[in-house]
mmCIF file of the N, C-alpha and C atoms, coordinates in Angstrom:
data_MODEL
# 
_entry.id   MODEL 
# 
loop_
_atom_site.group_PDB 
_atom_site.id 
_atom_site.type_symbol 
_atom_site.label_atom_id 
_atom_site.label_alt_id 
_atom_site.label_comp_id 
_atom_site.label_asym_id 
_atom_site.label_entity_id 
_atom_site.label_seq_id 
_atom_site.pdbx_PDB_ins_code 
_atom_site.Cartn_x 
_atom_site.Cartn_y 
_atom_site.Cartn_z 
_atom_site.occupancy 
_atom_site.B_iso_or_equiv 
_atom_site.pdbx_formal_charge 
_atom_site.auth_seq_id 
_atom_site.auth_comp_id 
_atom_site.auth_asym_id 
_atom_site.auth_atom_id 
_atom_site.pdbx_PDB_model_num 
ATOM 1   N N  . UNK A 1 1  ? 4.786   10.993  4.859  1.00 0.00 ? 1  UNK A N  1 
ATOM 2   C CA . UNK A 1 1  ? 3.676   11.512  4.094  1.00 0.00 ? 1  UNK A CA 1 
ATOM 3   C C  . UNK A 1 1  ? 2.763   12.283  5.035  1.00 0.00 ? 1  UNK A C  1 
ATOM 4   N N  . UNK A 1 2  ? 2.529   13.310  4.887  1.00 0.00 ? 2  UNK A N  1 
ATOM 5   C CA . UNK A 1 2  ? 1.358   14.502  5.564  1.00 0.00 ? 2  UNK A CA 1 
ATOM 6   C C  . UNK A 1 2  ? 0.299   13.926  5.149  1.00 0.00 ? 2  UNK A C  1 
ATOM 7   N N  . UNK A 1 3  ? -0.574  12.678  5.433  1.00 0.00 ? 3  UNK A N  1 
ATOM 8   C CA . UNK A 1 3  ? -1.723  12.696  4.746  1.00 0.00 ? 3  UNK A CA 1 
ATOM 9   C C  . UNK A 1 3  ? -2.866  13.689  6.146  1.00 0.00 ? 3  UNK A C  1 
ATOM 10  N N  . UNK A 1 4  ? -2.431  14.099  6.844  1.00 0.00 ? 4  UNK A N  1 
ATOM 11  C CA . UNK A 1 4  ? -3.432  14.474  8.114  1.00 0.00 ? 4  UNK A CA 1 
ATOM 12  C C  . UNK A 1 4  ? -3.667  15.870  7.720  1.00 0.00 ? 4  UNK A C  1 
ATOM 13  N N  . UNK A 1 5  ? -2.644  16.327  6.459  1.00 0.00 ? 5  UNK A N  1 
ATOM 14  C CA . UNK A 1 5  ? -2.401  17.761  6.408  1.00 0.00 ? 5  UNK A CA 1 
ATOM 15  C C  . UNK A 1 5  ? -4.062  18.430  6.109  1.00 0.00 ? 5  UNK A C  1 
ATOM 16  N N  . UNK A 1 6  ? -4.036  19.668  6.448  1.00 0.00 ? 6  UNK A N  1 
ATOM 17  C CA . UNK A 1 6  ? -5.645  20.225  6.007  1.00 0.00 ? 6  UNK A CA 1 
ATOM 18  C C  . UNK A 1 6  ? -5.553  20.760  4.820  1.00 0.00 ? 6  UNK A C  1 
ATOM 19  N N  . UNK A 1 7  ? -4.416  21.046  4.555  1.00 0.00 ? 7  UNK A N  1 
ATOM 20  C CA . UNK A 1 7  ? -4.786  21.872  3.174  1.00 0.00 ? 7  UNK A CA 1 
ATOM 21  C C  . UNK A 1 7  ? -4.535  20.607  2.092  1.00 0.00 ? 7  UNK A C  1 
ATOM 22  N N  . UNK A 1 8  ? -5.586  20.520  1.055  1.00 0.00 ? 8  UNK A N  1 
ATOM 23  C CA . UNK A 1 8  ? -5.746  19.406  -0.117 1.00 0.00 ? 8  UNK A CA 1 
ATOM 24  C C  . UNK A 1 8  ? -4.781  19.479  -1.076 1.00 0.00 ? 8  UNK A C  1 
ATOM 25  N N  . UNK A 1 9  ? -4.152  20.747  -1.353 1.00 0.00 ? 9  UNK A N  1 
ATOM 26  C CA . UNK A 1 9  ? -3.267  21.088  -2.468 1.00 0.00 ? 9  UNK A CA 1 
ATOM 27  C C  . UNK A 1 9  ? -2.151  20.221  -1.525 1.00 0.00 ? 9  UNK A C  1 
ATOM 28  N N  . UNK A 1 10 ? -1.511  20.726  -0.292 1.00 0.00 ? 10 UNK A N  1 
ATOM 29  C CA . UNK A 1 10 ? -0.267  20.070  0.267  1.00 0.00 ? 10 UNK A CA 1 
ATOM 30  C C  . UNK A 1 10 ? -0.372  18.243  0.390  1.00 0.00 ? 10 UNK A C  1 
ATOM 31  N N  . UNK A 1 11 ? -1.890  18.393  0.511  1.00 0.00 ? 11 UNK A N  1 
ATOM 32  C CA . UNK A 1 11 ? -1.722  16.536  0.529  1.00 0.00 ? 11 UNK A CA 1 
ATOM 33  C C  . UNK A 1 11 ? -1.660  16.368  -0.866 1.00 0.00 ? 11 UNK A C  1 
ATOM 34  N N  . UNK A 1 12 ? -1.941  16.297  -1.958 1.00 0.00 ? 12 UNK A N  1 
ATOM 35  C CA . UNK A 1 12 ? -2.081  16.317  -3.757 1.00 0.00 ? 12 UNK A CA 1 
ATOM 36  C C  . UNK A 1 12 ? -0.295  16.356  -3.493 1.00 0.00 ? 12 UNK A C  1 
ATOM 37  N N  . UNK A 1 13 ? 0.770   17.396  -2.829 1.00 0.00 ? 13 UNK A N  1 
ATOM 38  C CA . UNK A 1 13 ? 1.673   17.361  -3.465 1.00 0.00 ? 13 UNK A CA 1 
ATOM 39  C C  . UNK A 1 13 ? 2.550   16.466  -3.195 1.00 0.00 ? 13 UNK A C  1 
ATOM 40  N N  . UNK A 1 14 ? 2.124   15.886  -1.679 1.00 0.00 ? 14 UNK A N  1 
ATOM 41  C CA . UNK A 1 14 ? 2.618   14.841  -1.043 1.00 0.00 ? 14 UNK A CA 1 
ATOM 42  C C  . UNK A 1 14 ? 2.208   13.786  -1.933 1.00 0.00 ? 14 UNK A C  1 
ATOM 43  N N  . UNK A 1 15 ? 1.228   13.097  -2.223 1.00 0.00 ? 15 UNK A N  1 
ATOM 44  C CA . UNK A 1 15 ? 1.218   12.285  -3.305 1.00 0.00 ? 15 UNK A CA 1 
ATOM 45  C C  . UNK A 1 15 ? 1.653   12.432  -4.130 1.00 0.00 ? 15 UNK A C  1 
ATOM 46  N N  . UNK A 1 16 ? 2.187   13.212  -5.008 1.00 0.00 ? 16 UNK A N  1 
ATOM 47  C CA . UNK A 1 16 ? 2.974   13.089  -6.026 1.00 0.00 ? 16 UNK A CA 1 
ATOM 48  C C  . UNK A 1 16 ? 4.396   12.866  -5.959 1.00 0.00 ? 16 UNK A C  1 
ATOM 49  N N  . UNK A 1 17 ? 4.851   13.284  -4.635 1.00 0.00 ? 17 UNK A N  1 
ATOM 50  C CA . UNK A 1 17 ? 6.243   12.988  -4.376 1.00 0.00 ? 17 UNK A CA 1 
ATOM 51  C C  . UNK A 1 17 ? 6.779   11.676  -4.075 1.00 0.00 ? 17 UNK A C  1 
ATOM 52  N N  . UNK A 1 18 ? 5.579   11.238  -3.611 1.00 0.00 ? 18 UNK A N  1 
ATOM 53  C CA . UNK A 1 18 ? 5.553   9.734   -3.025 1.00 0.00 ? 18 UNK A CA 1 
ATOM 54  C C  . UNK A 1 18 ? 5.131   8.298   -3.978 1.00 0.00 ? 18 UNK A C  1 
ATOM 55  N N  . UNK A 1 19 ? 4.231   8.828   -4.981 1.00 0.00 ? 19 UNK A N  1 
ATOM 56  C CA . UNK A 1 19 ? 4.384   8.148   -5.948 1.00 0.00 ? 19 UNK A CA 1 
ATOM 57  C C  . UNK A 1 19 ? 4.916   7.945   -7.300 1.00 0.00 ? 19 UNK A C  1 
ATOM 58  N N  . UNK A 1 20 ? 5.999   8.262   -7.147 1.00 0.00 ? 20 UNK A N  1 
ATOM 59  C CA . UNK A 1 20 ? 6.878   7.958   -8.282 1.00 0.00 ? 20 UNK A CA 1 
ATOM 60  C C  . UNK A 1 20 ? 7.478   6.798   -8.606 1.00 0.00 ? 20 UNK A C  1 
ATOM 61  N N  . UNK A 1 21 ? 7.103   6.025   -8.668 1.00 0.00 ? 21 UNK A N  1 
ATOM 62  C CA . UNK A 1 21 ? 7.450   4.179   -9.317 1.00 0.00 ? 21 UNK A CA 1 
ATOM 63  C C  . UNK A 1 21 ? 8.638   3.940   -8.563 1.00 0.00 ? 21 UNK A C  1 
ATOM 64  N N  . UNK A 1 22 ? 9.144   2.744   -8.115 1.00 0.00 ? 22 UNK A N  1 
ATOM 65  C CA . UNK A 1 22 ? 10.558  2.071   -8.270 1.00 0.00 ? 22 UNK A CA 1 
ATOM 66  C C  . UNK A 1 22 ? 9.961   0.418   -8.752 1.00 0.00 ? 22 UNK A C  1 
ATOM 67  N N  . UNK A 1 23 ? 11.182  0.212   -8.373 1.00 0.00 ? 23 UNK A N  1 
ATOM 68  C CA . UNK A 1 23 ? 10.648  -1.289  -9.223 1.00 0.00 ? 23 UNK A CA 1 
ATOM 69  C C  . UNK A 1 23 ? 10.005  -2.290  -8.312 1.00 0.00 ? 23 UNK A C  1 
ATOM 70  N N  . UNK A 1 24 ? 10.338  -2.032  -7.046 1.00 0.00 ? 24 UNK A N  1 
ATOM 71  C CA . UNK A 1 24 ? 9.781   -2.775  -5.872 1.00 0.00 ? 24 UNK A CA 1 
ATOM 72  C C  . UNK A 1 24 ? 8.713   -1.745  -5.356 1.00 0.00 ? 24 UNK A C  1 
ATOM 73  N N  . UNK A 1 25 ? 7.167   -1.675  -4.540 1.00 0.00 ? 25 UNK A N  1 
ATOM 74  C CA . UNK A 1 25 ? 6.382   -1.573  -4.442 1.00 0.00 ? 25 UNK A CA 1 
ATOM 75  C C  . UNK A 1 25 ? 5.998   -1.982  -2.997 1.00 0.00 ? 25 UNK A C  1 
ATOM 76  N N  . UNK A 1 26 ? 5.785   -0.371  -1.942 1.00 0.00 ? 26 UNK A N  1 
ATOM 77  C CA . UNK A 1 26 ? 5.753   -0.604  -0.588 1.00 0.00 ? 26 UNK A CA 1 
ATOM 78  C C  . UNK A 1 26 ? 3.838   -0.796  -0.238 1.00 0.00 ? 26 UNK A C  1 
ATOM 79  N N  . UNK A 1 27 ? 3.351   -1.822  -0.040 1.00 0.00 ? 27 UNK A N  1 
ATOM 80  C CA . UNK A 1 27 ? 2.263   -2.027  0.399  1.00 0.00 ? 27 UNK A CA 1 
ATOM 81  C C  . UNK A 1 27 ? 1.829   -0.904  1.167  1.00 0.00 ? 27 UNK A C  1 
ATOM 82  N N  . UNK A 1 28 ? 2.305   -0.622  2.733  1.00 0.00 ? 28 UNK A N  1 
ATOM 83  C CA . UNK A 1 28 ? 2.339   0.275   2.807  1.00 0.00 ? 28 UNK A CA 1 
ATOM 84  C C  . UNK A 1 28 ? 1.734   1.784   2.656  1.00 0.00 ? 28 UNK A C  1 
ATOM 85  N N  . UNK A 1 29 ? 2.871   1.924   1.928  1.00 0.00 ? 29 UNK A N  1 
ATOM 86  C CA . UNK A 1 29 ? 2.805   3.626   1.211  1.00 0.00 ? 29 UNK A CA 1 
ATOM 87  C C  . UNK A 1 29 ? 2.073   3.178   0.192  1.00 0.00 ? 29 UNK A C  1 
ATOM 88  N N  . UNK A 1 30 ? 1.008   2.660   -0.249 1.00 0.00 ? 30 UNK A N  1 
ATOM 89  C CA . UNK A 1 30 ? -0.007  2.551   -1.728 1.00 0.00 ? 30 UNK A CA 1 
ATOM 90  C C  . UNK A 1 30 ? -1.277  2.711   -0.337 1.00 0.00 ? 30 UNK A C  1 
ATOM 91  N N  . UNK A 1 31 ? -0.940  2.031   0.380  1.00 0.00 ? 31 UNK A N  1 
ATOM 92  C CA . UNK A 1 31 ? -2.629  1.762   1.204  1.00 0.00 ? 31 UNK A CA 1 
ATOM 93  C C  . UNK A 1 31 ? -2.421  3.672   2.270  1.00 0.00 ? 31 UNK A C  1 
ATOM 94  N N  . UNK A 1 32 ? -1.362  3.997   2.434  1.00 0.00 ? 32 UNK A N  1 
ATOM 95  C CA . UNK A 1 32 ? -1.217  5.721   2.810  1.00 0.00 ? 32 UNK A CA 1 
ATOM 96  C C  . UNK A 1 32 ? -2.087  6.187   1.789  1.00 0.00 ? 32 UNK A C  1 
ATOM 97  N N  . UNK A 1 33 ? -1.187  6.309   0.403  1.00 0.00 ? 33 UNK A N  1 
ATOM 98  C CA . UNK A 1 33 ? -2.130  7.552   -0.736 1.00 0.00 ? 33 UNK A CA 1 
ATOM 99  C C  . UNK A 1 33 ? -3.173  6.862   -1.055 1.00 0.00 ? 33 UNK A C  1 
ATOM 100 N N  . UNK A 1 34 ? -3.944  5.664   -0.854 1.00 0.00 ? 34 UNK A N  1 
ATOM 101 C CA . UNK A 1 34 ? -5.481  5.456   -0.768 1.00 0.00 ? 34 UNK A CA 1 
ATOM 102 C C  . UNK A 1 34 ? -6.114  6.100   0.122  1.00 0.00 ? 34 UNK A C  1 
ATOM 103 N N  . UNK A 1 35 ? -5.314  5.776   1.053  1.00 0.00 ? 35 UNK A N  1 
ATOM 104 C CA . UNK A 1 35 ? -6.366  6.671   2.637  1.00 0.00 ? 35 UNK A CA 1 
ATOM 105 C C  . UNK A 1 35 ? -6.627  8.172   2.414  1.00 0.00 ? 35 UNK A C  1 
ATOM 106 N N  . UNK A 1 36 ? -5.207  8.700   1.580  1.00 0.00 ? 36 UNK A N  1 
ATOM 107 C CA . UNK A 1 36 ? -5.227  10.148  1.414  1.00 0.00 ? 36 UNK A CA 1 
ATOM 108 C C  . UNK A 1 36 ? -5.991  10.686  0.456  1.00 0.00 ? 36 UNK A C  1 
ATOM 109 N N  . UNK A 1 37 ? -6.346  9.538   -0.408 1.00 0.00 ? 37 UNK A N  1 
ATOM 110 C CA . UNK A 1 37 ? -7.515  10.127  -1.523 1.00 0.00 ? 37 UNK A CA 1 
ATOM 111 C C  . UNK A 1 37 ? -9.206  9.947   -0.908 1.00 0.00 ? 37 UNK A C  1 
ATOM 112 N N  . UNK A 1 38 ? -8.864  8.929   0.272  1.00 0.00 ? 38 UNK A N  1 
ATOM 113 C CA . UNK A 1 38 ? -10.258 8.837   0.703  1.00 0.00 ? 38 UNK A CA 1 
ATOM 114 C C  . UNK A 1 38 ? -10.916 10.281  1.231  1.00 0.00 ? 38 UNK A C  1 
ATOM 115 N N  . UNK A 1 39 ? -9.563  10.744  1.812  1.00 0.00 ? 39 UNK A N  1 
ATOM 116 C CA . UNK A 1 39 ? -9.917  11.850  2.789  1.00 0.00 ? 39 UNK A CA 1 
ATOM 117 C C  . UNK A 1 39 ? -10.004 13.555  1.596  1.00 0.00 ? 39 UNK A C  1 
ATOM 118 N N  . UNK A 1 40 ? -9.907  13.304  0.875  1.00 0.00 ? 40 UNK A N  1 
ATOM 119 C CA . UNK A 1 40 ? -9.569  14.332  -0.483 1.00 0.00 ? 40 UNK A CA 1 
ATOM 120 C C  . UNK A 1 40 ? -11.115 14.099  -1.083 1.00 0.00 ? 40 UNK A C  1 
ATOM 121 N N  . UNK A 1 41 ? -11.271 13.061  -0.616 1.00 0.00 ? 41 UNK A N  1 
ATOM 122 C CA . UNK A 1 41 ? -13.081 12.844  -1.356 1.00 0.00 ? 41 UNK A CA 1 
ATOM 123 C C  . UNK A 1 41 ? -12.771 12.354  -2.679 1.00 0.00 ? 41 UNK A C  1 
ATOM 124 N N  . UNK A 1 42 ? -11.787 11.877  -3.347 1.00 0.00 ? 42 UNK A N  1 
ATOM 125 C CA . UNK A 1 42 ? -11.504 10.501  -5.024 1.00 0.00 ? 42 UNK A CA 1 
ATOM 126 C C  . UNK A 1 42 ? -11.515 9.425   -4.675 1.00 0.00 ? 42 UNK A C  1 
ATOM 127 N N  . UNK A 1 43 ? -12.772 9.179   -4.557 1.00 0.00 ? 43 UNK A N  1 
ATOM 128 C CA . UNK A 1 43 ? -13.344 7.202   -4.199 1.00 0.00 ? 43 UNK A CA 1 
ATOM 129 C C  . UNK A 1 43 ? -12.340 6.812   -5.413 1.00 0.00 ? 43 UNK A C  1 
ATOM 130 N N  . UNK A 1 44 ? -12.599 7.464   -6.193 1.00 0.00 ? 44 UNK A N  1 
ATOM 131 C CA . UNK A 1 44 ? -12.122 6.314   -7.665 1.00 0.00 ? 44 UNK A CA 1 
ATOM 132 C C  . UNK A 1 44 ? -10.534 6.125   -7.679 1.00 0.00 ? 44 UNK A C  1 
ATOM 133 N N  . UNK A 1 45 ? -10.256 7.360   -7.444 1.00 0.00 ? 45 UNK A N  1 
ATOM 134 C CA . UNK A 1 45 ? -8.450  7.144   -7.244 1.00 0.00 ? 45 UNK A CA 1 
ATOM 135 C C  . UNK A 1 45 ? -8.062  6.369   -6.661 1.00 0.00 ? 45 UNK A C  1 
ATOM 136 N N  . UNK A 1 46 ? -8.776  6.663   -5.425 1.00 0.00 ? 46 UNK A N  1 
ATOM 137 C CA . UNK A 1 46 ? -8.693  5.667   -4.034 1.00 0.00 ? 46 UNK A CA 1 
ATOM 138 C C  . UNK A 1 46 ? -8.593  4.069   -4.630 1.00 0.00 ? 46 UNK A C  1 
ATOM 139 N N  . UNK A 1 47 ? -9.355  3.846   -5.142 1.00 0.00 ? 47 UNK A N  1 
ATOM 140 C CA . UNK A 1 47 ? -10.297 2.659   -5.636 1.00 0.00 ? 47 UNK A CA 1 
ATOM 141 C C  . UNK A 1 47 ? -8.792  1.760   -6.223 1.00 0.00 ? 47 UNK A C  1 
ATOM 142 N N  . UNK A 1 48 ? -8.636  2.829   -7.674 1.00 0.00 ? 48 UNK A N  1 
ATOM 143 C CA . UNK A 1 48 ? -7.524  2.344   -8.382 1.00 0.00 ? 48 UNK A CA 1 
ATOM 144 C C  . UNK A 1 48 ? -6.142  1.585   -7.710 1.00 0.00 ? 48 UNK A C  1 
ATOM 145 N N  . UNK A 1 49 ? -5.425  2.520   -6.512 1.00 0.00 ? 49 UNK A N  1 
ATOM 146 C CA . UNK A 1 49 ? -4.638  2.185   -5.727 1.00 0.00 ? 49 UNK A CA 1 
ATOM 147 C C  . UNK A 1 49 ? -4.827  0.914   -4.803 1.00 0.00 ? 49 UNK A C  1 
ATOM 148 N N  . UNK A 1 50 ? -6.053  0.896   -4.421 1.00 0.00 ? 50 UNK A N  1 
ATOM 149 C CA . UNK A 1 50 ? -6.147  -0.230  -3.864 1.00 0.00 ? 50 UNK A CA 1 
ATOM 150 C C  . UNK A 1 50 ? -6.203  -1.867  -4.669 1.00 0.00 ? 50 UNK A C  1 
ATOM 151 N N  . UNK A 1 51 ? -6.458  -1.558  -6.345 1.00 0.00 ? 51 UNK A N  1 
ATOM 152 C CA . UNK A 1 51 ? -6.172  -2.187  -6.908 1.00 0.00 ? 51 UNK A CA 1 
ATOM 153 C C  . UNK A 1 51 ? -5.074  -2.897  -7.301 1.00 0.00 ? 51 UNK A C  1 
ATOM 154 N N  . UNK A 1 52 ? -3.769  -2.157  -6.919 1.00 0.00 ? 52 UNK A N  1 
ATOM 155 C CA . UNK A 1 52 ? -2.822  -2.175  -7.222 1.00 0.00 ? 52 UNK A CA 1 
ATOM 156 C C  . UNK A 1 52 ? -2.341  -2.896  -6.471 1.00 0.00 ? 52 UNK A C  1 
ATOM 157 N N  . UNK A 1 53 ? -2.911  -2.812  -5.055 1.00 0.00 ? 53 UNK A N  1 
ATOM 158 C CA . UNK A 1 53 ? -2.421  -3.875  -4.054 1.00 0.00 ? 53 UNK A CA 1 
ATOM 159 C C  . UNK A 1 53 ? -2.598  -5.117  -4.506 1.00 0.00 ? 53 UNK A C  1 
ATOM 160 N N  . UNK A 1 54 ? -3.753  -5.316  -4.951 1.00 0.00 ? 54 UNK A N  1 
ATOM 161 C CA . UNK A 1 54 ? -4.681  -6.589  -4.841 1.00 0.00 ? 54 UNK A CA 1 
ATOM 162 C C  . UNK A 1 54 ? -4.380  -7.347  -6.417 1.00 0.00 ? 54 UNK A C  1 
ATOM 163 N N  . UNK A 1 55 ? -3.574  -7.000  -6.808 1.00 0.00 ? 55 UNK A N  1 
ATOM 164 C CA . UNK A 1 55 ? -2.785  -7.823  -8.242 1.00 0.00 ? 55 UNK A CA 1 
ATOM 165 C C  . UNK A 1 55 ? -0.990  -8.097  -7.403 1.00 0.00 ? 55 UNK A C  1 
ATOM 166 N N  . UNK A 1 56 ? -0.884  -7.810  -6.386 1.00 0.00 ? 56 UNK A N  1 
ATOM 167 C CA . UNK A 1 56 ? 0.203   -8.027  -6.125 1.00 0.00 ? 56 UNK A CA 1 
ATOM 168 C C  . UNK A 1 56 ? 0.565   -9.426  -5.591 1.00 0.00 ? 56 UNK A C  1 
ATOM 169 N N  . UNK A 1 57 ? 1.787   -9.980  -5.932 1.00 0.00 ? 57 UNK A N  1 
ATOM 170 C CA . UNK A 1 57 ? 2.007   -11.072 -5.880 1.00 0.00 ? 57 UNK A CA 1 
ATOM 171 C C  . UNK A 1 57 ? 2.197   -11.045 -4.287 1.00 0.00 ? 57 UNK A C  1 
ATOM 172 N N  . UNK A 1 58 ? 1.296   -12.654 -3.783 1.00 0.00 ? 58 UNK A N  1 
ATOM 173 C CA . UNK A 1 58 ? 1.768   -12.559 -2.617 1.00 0.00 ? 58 UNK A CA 1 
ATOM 174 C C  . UNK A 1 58 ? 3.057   -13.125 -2.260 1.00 0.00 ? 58 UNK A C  1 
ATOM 175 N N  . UNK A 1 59 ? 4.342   -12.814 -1.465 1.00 0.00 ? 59 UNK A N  1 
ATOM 176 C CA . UNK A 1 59 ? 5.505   -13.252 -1.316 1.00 0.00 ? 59 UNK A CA 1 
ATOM 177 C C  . UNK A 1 59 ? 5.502   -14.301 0.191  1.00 0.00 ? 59 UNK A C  1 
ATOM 178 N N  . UNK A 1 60 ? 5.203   -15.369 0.776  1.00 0.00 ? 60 UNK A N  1 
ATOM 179 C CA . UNK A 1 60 ? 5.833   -16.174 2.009  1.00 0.00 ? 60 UNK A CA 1 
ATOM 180 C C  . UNK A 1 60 ? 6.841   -16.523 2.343  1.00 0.00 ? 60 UNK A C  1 
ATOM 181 N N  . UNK A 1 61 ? 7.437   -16.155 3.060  1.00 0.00 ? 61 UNK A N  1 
ATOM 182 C CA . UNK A 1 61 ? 8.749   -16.713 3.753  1.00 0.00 ? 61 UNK A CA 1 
ATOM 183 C C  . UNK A 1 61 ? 8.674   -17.572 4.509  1.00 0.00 ? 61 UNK A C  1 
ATOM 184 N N  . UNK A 1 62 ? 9.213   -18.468 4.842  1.00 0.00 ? 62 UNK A N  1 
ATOM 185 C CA . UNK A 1 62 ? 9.166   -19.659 6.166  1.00 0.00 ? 62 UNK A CA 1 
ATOM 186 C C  . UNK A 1 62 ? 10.419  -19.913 6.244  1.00 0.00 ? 62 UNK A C  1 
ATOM 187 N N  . UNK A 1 63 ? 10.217  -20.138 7.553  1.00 0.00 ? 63 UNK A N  1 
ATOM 188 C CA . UNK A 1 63 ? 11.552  -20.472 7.906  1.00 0.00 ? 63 UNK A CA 1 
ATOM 189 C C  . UNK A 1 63 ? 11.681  -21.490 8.325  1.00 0.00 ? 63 UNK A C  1 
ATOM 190 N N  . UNK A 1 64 ? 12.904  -22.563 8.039  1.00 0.00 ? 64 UNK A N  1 
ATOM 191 C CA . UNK A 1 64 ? 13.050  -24.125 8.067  1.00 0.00 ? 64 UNK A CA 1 
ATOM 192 C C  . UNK A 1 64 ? 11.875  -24.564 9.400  1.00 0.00 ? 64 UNK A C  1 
ATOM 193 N N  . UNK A 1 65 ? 12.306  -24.053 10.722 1.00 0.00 ? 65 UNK A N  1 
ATOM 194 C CA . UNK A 1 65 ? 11.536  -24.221 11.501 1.00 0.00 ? 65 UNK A CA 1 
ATOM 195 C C  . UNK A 1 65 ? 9.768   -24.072 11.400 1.00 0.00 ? 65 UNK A C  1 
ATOM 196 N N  . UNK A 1 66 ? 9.726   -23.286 11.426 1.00 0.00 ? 66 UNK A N  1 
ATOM 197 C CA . UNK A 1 66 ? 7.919   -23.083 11.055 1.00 0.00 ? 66 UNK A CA 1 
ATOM 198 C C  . UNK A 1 66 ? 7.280   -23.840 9.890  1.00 0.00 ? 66 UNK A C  1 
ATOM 199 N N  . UNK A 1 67 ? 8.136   -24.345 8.648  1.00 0.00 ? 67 UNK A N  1 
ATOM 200 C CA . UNK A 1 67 ? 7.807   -25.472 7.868  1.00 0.00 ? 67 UNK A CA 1 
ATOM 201 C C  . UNK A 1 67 ? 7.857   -27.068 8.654  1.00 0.00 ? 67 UNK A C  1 
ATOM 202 N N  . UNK A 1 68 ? 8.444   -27.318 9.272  1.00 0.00 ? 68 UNK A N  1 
ATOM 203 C CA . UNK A 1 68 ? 8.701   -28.085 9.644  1.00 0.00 ? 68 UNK A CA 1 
ATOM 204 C C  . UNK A 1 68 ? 7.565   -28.611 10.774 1.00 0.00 ? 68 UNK A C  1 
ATOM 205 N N  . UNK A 1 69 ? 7.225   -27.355 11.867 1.00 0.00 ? 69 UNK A N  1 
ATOM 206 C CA . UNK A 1 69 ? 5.898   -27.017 12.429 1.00 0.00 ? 69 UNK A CA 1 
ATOM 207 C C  . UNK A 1 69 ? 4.850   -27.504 11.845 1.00 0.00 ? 69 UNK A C  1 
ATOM 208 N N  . UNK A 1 70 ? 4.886   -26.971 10.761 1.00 0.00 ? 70 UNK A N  1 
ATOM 209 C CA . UNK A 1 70 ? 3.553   -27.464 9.563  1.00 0.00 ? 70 UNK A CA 1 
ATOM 210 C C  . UNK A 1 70 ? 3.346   -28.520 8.920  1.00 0.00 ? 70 UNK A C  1 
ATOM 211 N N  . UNK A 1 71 ? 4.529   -28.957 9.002  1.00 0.00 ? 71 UNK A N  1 
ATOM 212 C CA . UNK A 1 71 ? 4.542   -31.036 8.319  1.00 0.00 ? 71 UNK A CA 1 
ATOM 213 C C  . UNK A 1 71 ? 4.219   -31.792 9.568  1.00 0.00 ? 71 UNK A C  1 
ATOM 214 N N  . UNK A 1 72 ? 4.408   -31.180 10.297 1.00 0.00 ? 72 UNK A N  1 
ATOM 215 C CA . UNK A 1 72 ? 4.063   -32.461 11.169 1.00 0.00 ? 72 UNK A CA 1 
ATOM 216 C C  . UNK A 1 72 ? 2.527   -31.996 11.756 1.00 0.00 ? 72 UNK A C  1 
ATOM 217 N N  . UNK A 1 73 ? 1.812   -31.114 11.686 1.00 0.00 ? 73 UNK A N  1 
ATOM 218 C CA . UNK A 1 73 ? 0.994   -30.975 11.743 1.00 0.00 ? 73 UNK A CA 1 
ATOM 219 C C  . UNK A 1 73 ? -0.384  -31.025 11.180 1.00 0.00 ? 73 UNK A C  1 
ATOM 220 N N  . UNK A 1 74 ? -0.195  -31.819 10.358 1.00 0.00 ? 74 UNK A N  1 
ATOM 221 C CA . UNK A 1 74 ? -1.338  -31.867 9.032  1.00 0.00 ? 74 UNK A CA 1 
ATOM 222 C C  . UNK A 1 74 ? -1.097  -33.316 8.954  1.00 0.00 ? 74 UNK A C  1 
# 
């Protein structure tokens, strides 16, 4: 993603290329086209995207070891 680009139209088109749905959802690339709307001057766009993060389910992994870390530690 060009978000550094100067011209606003080329960053606008970069966001659009980049946000086109899949079914899985890169943290990531949502918190990129926030930054890129910050810098475009759309608090609110911005705003929205970051919303999007923040309904996202959080996922933990552990691994046998590091659970195990944690039972005996508490």
């Amino acid at each position: 993603m060009a978000v550094a680009a100067q011209d606003p139209s080329q960053q606008q088109q970069q966001q659009g290329a980049n946000g086109g749905g899949g079914g899985r959802e890169n943290v990531g690339a949502i918190l990129g086209i926030a930054t890129a709307y910050q810098l475009l001057k759309q608090t609110p766009r911005a705003r929205n995207q970051l919303k999007r993060v923040g309904i996202m389910p959080l996922l933990i992994k552990f691994v046998t070891a590091d659970v195990t870390l944690l039972s005996c530690c508490c």
